[in-house]
N, C-alpha and C positions, 0 to 999 in steps of 0.2 A: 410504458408508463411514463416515458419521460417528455414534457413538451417538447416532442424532440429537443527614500535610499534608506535600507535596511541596513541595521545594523549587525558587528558581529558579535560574536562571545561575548564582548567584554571589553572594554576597554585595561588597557595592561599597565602595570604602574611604571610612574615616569620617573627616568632616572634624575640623579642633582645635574646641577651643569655644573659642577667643581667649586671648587673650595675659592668665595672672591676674596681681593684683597681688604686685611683690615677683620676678618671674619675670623673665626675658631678655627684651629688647622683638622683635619683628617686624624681620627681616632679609634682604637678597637672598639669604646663603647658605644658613640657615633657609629659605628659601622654595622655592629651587633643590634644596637636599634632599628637601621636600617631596613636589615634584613629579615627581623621579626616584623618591622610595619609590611614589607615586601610580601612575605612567605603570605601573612591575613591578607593582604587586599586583594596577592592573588588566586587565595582559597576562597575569598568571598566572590570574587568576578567568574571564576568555574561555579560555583555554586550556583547562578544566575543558569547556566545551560542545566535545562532540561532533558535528561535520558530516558528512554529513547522520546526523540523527540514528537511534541503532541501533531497530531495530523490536523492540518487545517479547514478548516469548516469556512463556509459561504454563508451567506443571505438570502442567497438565489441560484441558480444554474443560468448559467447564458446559453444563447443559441451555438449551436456550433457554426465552426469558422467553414465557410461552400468548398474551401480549399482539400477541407479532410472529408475524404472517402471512403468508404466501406468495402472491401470485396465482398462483403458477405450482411446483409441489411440486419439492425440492430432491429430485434425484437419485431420480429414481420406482422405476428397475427397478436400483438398485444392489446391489453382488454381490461378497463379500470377495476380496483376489485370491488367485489360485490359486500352488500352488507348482509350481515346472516343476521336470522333472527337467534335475538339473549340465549334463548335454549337450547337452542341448535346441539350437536354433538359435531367437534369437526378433528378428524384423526388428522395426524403430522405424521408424514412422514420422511425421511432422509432419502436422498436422490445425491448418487453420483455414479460421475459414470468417466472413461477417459478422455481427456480434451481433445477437442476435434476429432471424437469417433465417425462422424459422418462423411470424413474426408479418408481418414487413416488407418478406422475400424479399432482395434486396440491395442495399434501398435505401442502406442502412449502409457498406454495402462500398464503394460511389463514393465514401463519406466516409473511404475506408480506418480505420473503425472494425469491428475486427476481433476473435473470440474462437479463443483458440489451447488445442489439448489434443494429447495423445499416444497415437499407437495403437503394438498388438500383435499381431505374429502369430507364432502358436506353429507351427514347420516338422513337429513330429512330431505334433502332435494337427489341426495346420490350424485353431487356433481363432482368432477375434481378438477383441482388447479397446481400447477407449476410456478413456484416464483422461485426467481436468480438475479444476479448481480453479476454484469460482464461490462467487456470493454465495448463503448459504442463503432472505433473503428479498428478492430484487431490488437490483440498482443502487442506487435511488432509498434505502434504506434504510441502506444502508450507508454512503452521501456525508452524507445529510443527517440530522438525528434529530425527535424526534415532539413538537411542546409539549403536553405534557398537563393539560389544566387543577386537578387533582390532584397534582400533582408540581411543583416550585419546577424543579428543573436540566434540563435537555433528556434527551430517555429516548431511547438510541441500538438501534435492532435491527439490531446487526453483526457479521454473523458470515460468513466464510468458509470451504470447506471441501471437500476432495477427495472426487471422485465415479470410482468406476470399474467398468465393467459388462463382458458379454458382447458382443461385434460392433462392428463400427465400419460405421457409416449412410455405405455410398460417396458417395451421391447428393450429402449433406447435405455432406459436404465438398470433394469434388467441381466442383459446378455451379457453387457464386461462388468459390470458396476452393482450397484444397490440400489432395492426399495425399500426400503423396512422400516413397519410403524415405531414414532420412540414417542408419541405423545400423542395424551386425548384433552382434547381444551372447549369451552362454551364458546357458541356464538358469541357472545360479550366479548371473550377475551381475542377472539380473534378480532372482533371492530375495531379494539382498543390497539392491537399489534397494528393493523392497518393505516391508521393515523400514523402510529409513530415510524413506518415503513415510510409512507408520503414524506413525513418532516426528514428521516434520514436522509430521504434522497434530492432531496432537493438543497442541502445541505452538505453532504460529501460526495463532491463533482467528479473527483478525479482518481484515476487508479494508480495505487506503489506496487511493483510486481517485487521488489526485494524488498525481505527481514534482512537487515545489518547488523552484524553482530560482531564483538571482539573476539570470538572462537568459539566453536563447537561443543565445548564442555560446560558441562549444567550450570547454570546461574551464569556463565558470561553477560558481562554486560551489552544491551540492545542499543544499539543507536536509532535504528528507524526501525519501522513496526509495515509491513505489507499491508495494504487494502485492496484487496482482489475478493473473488466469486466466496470465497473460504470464512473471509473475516464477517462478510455481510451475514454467511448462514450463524456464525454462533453468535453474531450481535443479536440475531434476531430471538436464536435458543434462550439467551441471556435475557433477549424482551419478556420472553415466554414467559421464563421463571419468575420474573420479578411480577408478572400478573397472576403466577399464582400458579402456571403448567407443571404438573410432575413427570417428569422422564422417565421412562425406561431404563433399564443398566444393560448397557449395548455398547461393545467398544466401538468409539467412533475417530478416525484417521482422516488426515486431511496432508494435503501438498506442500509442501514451504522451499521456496529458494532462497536461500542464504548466500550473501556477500559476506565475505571475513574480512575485516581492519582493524587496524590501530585507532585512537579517538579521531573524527571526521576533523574536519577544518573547515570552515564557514568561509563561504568566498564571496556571496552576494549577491542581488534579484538582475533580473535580464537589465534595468538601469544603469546599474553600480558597478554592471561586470561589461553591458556592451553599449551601455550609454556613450554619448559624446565626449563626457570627461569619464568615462569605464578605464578601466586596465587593459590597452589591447594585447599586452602578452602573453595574460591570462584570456583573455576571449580568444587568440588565438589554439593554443594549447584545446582550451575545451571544445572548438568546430574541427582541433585533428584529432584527438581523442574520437569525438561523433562521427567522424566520415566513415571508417569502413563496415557503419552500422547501418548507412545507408539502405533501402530497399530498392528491390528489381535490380539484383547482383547478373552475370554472367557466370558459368562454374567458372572460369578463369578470377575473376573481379571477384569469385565468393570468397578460393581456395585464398586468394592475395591477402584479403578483409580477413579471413583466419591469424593468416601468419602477423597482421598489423595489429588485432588486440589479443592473442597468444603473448605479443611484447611488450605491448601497454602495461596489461593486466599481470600479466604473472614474471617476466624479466624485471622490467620497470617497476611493478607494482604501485599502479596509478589507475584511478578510479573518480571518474567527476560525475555524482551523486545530483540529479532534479529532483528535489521534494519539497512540498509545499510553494512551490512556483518561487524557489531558492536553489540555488548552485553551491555543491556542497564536494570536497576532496577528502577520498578516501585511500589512505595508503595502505594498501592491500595485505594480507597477510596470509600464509600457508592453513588451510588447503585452497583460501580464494574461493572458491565456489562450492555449493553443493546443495542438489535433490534430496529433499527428505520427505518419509511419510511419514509420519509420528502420528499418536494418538495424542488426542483434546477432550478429555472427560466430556457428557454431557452435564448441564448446570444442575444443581440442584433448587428445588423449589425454595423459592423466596416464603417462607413461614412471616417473616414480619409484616408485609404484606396485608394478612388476614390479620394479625394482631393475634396470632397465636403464640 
């Protein structure tokens, strides 16, 4: 489906340059005022950061760079979607299955690492269809980026992007995973999800594989928000509802890898951080941070690249955060990492909608 100097937080308040000659000497109430102008301007400059922060949206999708390749070709037998006719009846149903079963079978799946997509079936033509949201050149490309010995800043191949075809493979979802209907919607309302499936996609480019979080327990505050296979399927539930689809009540579980830290630290766009006048101590930090992430390891080179961010991550507790095409520090915090499947209610129907 797919055509194939920033600033930080906030500027912080500036201190006096001392007491000049000829001036009012240094005082508690002087100083007490100070500290009240202090404490607001710098509740008011935090109050500028947005948590977690918003995911950023394009114009367009670019071509991708000839440099990034695929082991595995994004969306082989893709197929633009069809328009149903207004009366149509078209069943939804939920598809997931383990990632990379085709490779691993379900090894994954006992990890409850799971990929979620959307099927269709059309009641008057009896046809169906599979639509998902994946990485155009693997996982591994997306999380981590490529040091090139030619290039100063780290060169990212990331790109995400909706795939939607003819049939849905029973078997494949099936055997480790799930089919099951959660919704019946008109012809109309699928045209209308369609459109706004196109404008999505061509509008968020790129894939976040981590939720960041300040800890594991309920309401923790979110610093960044994932955009993987997961988040596409319930934007779309959520399109559903707001046209009017009623759900099913089916409990429905989805993937999440969480980062754990402290509040992130804003460091700055590939200009700011490996530009010409950039910080090289900080560009360097972040390309050794990124080397043992490397691909096409040796087991020797793998076990080494373990023991290097086992000490980043969890000794050091240091974490340099790519999101929204911005370099971001997170200071890691205990458990650092963690798989979850949790349930995601499905939405309910948007009643206002109709005007009811």
């Amino acid at each position: 489906m797919v055509p194939a100097a920033s600033t930080g937080p906030g500027a912080g308040v500036r201190r006096c340059a001392g007491v000049a000659l000829g001036r009012a000497p240094w005082n508690w109430g002087t100083a007490l005022l100070w500290l009240v102008a202090a404490v607001a301007a710098t509740a008011g400059s935090r109050s500028l950061r947005q948590w977690p922060v918003p995911y950023k949206r394009f114009s367009f999708r670019p071509e991708p760079d000839p440099y990034c390749q695929a082991k595995y070709t994004f969306c082989p037998t893709g197929s633009p979607i069809p328009v149903m006719k207004d009366d149509d009846v078209i069943e939804v149903f939920r598809l997931q299955a383990p990632v990379w079963e085709f490779k691993y079978g379900d090894l994954l799946g006992h990890l409850k690492i799971m990929h979620d997509a959307i099927g269709f079936r059309s009641t008057l033509t009896d046809k169906n269809y599979t639509m998902e949201w994946y990485e155009l050149f693997q996982l591994g490309n997306c999380t981590f980026p490529h040091l090139r010995p030619e290039m100063n800043a780290p060169f990212w191949c990331n790109q995400g992007a909706a795939c939607f075809f003819e049939g849905i493979d029973d078997n494949h979802w099936k055997e480790n995973g799930t089919l099951v209907l959660v919704a019946t919607i008109s012809g109309n309302m699928f045209n209308k999800m369609a459109q706004w499936v196109k404008q999505d996609n061509e509008t968020g480019i790129y894939y976040e594989t981590w939720t960041v979080q300040a800890s594991p327990e309920k309401g923790a505050e979110t610093w960044f928000e994932s955009y993987d296979c997961s988040k596409f399927v319930l934007r779309t539930y959520e399109k559903l509802a707001e046209l009017g689809a009623e759900f099913k009540k089916t409990e429905t579980n989805y993937t999440r890898i969480f980062l754990y830290s402290g509040e992130p630290t804003y460091l700055g766009n590939e200009t700011s951080v490996f530009g010409p006048t950039g910080n090289k101590t900080l560009a360097l930090a972040i390309k050794r941070f990124y080397y043992p992430f490397k691909p096409h390891l040796s087991t020797k080179e793998f076990l080494l690249s373990l023991l290097q961010i086992f000490d980043a991550v969890i000794i050091h507790r240091q974490f340099y955060l790519f999101y929204n095409f911005e370099y971001w520090f997170l200071p890691m915090k205990f458990p650092f990492i963690k798989i979850t499947y949790e349930e995601i209610p499905l939405p309910q129907r948007n009643k206002t909608y109709f005007g009811l």
